[in-house]
C-alpha positions as a Markdown table, in Angstrom:
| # | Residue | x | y | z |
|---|---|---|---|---|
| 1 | Unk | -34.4 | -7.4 | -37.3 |
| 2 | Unk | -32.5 | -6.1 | -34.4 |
| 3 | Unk | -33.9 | -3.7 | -31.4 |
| 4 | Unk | -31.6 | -1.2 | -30.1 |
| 5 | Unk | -32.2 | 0.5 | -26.7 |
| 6 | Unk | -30.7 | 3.7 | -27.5 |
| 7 | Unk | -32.8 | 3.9 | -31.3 |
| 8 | Unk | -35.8 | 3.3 | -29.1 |
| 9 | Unk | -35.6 | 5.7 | -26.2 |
| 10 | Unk | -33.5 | 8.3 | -28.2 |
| 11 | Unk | -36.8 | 10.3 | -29.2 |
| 12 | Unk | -37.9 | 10.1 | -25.9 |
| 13 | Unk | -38.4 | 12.8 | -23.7 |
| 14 | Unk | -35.6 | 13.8 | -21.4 |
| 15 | Unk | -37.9 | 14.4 | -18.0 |
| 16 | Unk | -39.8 | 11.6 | -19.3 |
| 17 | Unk | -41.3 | 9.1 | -16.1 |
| 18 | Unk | -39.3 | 6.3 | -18.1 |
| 19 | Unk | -35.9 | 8.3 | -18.0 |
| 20 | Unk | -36.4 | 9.3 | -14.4 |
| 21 | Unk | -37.1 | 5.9 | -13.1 |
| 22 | Unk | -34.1 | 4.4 | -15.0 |
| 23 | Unk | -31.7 | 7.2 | -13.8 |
| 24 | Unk | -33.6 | 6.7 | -10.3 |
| 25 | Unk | -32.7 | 2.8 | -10.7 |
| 26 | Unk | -29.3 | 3.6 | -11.9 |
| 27 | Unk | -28.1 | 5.9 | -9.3 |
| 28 | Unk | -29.5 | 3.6 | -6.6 |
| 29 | Unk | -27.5 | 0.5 | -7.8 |
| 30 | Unk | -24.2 | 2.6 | -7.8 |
| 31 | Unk | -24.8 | 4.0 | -4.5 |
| 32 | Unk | -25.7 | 0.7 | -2.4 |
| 33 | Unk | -22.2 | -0.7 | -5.0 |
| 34 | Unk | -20.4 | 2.3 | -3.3 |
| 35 | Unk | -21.8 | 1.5 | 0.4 |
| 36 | Unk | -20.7 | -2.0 | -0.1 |
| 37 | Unk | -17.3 | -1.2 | -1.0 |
| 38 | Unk | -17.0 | 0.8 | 2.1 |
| 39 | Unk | -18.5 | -1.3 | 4.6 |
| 40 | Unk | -16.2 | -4.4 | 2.9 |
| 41 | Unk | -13.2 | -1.6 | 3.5 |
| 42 | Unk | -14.2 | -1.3 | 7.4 |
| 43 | Unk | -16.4 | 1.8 | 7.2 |
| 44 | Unk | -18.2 | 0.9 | 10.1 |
| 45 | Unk | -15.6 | -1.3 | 11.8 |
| 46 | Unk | -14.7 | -0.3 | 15.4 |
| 47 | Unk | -11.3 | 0.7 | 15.9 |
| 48 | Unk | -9.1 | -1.1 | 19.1 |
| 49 | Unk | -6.2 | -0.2 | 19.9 |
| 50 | Unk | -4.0 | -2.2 | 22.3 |
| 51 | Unk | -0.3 | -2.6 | 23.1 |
| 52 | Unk | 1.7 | -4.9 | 21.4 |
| 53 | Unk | 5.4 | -4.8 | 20.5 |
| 54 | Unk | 7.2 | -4.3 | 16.7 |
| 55 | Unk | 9.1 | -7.1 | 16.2 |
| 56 | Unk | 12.0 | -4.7 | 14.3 |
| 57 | Unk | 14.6 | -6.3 | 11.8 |
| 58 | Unk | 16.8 | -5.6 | 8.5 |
| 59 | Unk | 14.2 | -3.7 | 6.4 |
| 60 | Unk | 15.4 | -3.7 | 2.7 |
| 61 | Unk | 13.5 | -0.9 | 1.1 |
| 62 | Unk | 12.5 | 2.2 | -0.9 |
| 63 | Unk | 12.0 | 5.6 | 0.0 |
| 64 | Unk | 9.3 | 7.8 | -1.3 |
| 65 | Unk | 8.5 | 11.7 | -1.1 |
| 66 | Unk | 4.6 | 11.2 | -2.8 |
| 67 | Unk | 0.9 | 10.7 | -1.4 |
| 68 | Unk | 0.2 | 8.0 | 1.2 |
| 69 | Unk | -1.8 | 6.0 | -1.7 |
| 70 | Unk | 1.6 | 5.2 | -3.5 |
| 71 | Unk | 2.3 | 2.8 | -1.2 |
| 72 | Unk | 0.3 | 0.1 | -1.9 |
| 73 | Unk | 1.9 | 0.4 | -5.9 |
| 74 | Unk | 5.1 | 0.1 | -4.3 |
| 75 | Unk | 4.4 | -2.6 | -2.8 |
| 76 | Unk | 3.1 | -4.6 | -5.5 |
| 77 | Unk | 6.5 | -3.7 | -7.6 |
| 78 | Unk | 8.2 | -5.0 | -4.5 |
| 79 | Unk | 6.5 | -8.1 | -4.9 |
| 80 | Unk | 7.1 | -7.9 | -8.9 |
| 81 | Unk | 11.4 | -7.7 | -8.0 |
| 82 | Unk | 10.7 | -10.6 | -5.4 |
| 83 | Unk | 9.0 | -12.9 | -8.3 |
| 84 | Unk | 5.8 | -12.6 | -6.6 |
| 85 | Unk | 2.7 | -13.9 | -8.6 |
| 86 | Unk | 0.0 | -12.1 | -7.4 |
| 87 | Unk | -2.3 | -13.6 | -10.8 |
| 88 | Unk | -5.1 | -16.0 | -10.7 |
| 89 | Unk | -6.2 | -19.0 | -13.0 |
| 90 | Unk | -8.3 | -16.3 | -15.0 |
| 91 | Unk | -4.5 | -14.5 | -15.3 |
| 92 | Unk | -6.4 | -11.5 | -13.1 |
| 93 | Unk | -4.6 | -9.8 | -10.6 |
| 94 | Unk | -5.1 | -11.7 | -7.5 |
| 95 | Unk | -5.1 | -10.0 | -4.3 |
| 96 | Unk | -1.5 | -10.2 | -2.5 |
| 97 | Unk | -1.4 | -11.8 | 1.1 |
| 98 | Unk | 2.4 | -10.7 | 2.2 |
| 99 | Unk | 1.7 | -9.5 | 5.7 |
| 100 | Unk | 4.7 | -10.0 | 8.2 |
| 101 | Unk | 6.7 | -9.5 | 5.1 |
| 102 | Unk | 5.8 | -6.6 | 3.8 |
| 103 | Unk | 6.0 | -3.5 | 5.8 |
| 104 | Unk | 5.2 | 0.5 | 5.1 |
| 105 | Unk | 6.9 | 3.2 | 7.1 |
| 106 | Unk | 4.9 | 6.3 | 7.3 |
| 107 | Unk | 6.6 | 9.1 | 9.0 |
| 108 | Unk | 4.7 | 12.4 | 8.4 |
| 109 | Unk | 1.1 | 12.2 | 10.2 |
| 110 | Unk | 0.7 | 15.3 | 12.3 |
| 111 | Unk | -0.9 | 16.7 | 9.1 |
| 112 | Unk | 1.6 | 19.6 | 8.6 |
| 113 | Unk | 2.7 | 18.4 | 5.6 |
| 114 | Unk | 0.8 | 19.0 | 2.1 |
| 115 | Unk | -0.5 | 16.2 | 0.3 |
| 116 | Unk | 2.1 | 14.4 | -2.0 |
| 117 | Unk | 5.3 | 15.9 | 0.0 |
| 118 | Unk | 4.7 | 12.8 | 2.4 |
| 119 | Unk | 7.2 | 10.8 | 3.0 |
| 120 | Unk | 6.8 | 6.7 | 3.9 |
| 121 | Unk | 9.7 | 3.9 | 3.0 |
| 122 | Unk | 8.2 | 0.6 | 1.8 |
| 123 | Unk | 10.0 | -2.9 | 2.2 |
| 124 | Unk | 10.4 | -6.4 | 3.0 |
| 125 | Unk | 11.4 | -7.5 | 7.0 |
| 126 | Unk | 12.9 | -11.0 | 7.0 |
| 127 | Unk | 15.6 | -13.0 | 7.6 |
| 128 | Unk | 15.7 | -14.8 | 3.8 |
| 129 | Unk | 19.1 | -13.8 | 2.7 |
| 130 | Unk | 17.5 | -14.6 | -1.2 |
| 131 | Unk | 14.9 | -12.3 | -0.9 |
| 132 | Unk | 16.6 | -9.7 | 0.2 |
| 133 | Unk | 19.5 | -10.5 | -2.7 |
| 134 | Unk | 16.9 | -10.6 | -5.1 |
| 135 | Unk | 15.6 | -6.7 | -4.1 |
| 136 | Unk | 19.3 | -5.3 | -4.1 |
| 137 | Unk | 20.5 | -6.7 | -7.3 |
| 138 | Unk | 18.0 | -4.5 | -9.0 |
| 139 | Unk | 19.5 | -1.5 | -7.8 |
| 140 | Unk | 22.1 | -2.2 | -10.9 |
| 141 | Unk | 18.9 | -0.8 | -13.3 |
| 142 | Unk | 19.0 | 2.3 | -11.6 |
| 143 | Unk | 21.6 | 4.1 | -13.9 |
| 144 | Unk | 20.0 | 2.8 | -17.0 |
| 145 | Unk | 16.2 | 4.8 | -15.1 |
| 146 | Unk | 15.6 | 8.0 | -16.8 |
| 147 | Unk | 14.9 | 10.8 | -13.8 |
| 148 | Unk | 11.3 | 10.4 | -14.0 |
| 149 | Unk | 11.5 | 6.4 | -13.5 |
| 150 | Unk | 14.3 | 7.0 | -10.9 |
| 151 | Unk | 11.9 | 9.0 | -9.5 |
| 152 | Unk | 9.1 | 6.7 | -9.1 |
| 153 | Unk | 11.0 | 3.4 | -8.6 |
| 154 | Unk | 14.3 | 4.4 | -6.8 |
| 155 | Unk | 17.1 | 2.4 | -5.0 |
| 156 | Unk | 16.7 | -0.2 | -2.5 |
| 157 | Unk | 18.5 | 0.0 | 0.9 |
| 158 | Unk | 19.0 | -1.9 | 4.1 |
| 159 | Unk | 18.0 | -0.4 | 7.4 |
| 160 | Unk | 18.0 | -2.1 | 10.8 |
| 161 | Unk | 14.9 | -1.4 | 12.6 |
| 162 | Unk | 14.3 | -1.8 | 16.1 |
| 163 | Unk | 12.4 | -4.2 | 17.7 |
| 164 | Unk | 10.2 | -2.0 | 20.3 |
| 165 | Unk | 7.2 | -1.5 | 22.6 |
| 166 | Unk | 3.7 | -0.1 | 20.5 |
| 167 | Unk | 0.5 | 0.3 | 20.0 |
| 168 | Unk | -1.4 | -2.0 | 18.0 |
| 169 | Unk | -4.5 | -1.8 | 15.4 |
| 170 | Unk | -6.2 | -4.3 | 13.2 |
| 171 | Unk | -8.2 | -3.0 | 10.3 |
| 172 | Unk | -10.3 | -4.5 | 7.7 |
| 173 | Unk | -9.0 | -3.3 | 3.9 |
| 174 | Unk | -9.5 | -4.4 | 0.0 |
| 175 | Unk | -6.8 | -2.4 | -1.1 |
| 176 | Unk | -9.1 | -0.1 | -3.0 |
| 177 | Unk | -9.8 | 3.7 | -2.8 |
| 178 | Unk | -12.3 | 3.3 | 0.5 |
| 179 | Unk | -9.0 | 1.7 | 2.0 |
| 180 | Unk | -6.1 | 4.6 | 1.6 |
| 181 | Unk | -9.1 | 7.0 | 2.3 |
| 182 | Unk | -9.8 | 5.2 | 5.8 |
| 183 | Unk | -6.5 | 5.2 | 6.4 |
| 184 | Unk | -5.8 | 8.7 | 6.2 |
| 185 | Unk | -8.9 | 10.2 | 7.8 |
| 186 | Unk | -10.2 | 7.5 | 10.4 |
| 187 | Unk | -7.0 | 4.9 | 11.1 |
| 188 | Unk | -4.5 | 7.1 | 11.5 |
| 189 | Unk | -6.3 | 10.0 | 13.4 |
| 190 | Unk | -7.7 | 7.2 | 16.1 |
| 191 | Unk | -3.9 | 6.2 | 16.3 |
| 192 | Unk | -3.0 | 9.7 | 16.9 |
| 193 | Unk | -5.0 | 10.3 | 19.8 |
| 194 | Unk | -3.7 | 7.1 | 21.5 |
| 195 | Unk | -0.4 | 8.2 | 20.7 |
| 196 | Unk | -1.4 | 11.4 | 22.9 |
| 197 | Unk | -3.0 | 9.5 | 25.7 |
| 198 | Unk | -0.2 | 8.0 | 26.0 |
| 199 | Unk | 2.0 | 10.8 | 26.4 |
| 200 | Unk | 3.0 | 11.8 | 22.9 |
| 201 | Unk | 3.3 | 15.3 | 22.2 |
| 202 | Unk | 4.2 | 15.2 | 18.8 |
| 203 | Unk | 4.5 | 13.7 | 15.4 |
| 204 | Unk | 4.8 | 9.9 | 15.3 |
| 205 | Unk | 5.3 | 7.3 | 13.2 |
| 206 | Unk | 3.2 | 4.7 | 12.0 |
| 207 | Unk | 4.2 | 1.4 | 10.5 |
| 208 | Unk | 1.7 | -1.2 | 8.1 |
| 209 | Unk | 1.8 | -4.9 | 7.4 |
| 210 | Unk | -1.2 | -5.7 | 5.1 |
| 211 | Unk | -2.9 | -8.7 | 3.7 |
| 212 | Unk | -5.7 | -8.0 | 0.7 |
| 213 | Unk | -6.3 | -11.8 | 0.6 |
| 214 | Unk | -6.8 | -12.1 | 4.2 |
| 215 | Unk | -8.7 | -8.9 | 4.0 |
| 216 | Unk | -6.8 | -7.3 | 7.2 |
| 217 | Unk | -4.0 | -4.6 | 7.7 |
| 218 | Unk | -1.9 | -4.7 | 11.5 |
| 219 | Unk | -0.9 | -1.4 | 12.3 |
| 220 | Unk | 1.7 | -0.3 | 14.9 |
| 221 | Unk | 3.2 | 3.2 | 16.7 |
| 222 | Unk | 6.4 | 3.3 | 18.3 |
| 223 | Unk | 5.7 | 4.6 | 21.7 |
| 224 | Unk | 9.7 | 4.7 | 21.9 |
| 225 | Unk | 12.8 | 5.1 | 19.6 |
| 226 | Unk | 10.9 | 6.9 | 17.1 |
| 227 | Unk | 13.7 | 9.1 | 15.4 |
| 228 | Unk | 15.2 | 5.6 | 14.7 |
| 229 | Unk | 11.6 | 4.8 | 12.3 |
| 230 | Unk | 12.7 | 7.7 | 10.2 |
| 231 | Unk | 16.3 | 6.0 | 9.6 |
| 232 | Unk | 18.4 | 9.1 | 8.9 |
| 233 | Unk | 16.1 | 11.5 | 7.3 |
| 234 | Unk | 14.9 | 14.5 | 9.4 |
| 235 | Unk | 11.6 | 14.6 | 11.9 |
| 236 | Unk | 8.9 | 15.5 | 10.9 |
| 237 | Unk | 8.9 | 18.7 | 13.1 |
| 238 | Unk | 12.2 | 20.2 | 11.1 |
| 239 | Unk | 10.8 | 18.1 | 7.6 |
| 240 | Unk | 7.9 | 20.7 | 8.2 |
| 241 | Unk | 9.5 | 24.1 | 8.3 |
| 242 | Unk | 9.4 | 24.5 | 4.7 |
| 243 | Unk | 5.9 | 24.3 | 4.9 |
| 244 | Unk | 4.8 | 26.9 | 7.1 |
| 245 | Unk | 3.8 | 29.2 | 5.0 |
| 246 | Unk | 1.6 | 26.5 | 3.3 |
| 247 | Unk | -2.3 | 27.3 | 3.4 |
| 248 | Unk | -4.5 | 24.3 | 4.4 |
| 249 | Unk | -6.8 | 24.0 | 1.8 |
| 250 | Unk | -3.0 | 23.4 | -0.1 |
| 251 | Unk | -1.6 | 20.8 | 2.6 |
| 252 | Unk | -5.2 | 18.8 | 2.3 |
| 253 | Unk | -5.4 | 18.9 | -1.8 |
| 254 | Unk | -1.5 | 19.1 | -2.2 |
| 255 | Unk | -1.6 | 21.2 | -4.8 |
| 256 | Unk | 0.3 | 24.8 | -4.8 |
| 257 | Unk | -2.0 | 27.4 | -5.5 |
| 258 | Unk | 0.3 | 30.1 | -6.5 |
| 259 | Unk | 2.6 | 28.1 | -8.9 |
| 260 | Unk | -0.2 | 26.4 | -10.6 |
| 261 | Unk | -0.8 | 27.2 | -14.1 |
| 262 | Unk | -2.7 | 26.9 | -16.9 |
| 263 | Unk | -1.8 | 27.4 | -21.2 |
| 264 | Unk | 1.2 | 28.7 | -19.3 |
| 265 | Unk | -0.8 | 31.3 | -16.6 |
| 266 | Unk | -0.4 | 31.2 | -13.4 |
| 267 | Unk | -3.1 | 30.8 | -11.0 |
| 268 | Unk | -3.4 | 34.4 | -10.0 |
| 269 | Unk | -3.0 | 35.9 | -13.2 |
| 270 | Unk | -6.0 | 33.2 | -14.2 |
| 271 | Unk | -8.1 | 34.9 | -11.4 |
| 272 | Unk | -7.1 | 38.6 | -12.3 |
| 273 | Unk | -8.2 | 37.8 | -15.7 |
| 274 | Unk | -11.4 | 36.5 | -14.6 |
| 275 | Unk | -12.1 | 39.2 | -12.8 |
| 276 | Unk | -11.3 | 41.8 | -15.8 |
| 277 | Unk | -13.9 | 39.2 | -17.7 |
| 278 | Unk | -16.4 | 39.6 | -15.3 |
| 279 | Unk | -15.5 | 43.4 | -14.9 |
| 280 | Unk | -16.6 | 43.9 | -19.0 |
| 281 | Unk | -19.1 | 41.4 | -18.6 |
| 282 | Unk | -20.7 | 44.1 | -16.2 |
| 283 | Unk | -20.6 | 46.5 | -18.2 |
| 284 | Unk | -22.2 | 44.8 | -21.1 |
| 285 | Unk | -25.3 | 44.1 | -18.8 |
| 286 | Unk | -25.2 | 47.7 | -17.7 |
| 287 | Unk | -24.7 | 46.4 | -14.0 |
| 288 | Unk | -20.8 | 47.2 | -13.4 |
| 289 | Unk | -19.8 | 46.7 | -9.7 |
| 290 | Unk | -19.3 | 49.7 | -7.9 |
């Protein structure tokens, strides 16, 4: 005869002191699991930020218009069109150590544009002729890509970078959710405000080189040559004008609130309709709003 822990709690009371001390137990384990994850992500890790110097170079990559948290996918298909093995002897995905080869360009940080309509270029720097063949010979794919795939996967191209004077940040990272959120809202907003000490005004660029097996991320900001970092495409600043009239709770969720829909509703008819709802609703009850 077999035992079954659900057939022998399942007439068991729901407030039961049982139930509350396994949900207790339960809840407890996941949270110190969460805590863990972000202290192994560099929760608590102090930030220094010194001055250093980008060492530039030809920077064969892809260009994307999505959120911040792309990039680390787009990296690992980088490392897929390289030949990259990122898989251990358990054929797991292993985690990828390509730092001072692979490089993210993220050039919209002043937080005027919405979430998802960010844009960042992601790439190998190096001086291997076959690596860089291997990336553009893929590009011949692209016209077989339907718009969606050309969308997410794109071209390759070959931008010289300069090699210039920055400021410098390590940063602990596991690749993970805790990472792209500490990236966003502690990393990048501590590089800001060097970037204004030292006498930036406005938006700037910042540029990753990441290591999961190492378990470290080098960051750097061009304290010179910017508009060069955003290789052709427009500043941030003029990039931004079609967003004015974007409210903030859309620029932080990246969603837009008046074209959203739902069964084929938009948002505001949704929200008239609720309102007639709770307008009938009122009634019923004999409490309609005055």
């Amino acid at each position: 005869m077999s035992l079954n822990y659900h057939e022998l709690t399942m007439n068991e009371p729901r407030d039961s002191p049982a139930r509350r001390k396994q949900h207790l137990i339960i809840c407890t384990v996941m949270g110190v699991m969460f805590l863990h994850s972000g202290i192994s992500a560099g929760l608590f890790h102090s930030m220094s930020i010194d001055k250093g110097e980008f060492p530039g170079g030809e920077f064969t990559h892809k260009f994307s218009t999505r959120d911040y948290a792309a990039a680390s996918g787009i990296s690992r298909k980088i490392e897929a069109d390289l030949g990259i093995e990122n898989i251990d002897e358990r054929g797991w995905q292993a985690p990828s150590d390509s730092a001072d080869l692979l490089f993210s360009v993220f050039l919209d940080n002043d937080g005027s544009i919405p979430g998802g309509m960010t844009r960042f270029a992601s790439g190998i720097i190096t001086e291997d002729a076959e690596k860089k063949r291997k990336l553009l010979e893929t590009n011949s794919k692209a016209d077989e890509m339907t718009k969606n795939e050309y969308h997410k996967n794109g071209k390759y191209n070959v931008f010289k970078l300069p090699k210039v004077n920055t400021a410098v940040a390590l940063h602990p990272t596991t690749g993970g959710v805790w990472s792209a959120l500490l990236q966003q809202y502690k990393i990048f907003p501590a590089l800001k405000k060097y970037y204004e000490e030292q006498g930036g005004s406005d938006s700037f660029v910042v540029i990753s080189t990441c290591s999961e097996k190492q378990g470290m991320c080098m960051y750097y900001v061009p304290l010179s040559k910017k508009e060069v970092f955003y290789m052709g495409h427009e500043l941030t600043e003029e990039y931004g004008v079609q967003f004015a009239a974007t409210s903030s709770v859309e620029k932080f969720f990246g969603i837009d609130l008046d074209g959203m829909s739902f069964g084929g509703k938009t948002f505001a008819n949704v929200y008239k309709g609720l309102k007639k709802l709770l307008r009938v609703s009122s009634k019923m009850s004999g409490k309609e709003e005055l």
